[in-house]
Structure formats: C-alpha cells, structure tokens
KEBAMI-546711 format. One line per field, with one value per residue (C-alpha): residue number from 0; chain; x, y, z. Coordinates in steps of 0.1 Angstrom, whole numbers. Layout:
BEGIN
i = [NUM:...]
ch = [A:...]
x = [X:...]
y = [Y:...]
z = [Z:...]
END
This chain:
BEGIN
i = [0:1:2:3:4:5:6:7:8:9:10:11:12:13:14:15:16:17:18:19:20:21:22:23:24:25:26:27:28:29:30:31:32:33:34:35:36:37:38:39:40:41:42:43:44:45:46:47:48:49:50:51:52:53:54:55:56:57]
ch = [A:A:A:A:A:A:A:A:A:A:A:A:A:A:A:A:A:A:A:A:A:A:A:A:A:A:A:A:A:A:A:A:A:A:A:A:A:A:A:A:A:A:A:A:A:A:A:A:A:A:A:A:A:A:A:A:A:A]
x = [0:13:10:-6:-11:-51:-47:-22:-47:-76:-51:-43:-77:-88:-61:-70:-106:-93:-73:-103:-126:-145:-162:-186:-197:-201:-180:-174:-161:-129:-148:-169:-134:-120:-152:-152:-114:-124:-157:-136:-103:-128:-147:-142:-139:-112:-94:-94:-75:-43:-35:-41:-44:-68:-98:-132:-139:-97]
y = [0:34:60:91:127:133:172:172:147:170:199:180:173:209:221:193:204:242:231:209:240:222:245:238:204:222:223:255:267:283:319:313:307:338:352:340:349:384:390:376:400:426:422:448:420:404:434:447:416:425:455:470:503:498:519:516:557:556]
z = [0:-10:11:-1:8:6:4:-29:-44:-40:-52:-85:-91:-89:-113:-137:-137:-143:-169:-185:-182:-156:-130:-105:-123:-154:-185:-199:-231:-230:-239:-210:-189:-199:-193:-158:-154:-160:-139:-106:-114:-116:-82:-59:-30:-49:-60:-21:-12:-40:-20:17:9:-18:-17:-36:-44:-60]
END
C-alpha cells in the first residue's frame, strides 16, 4: 500500500478540472473561462484583497 497525501490529491484534481474548463460540475467553453477569469479579477472583494491600501472611491 502506497502511502498518499489526501490534500495534494484534491489539489491535483482541482487544477485538472481548471485546466479541463470544468467548473462547478459544469464544462465551460474556453470563452466562458475567460469570461469567468475576468468577472472575478474585476470584483471589488477580490481586488481589495491585492493591495491593503486599496480603496473603492480611487
């Protein structure tokens, strides 16, 4: 029996579903990924994480 690290598993997985356009159960085209991609780099509780001093009114 090999032993096996459960948390890397589930991280491999999760890349190979990004990489397969697989999101939430569903397959995407890869439009609809980039389409995705940009909608979260634009959220305002996304983009308040990148930098402390980051304010909304700027």
């Amino acid at each position: 029996v090999k032993p096996t690290n459960k948390m890397a598993e589930r991280a491999l997985l999760r890349i190979d579903q990004k990489l397969n356009g697989t999101e939430e159960g569903m397959k995407t085209s890869i439009a609809g990924q980039v389409q995705r991609l940009i909608q979260q780099a634009r959220d305002p509780a996304n983009l308040s994480r990148i930098f402390c001093g980051w304010q909304a009114f700027l």
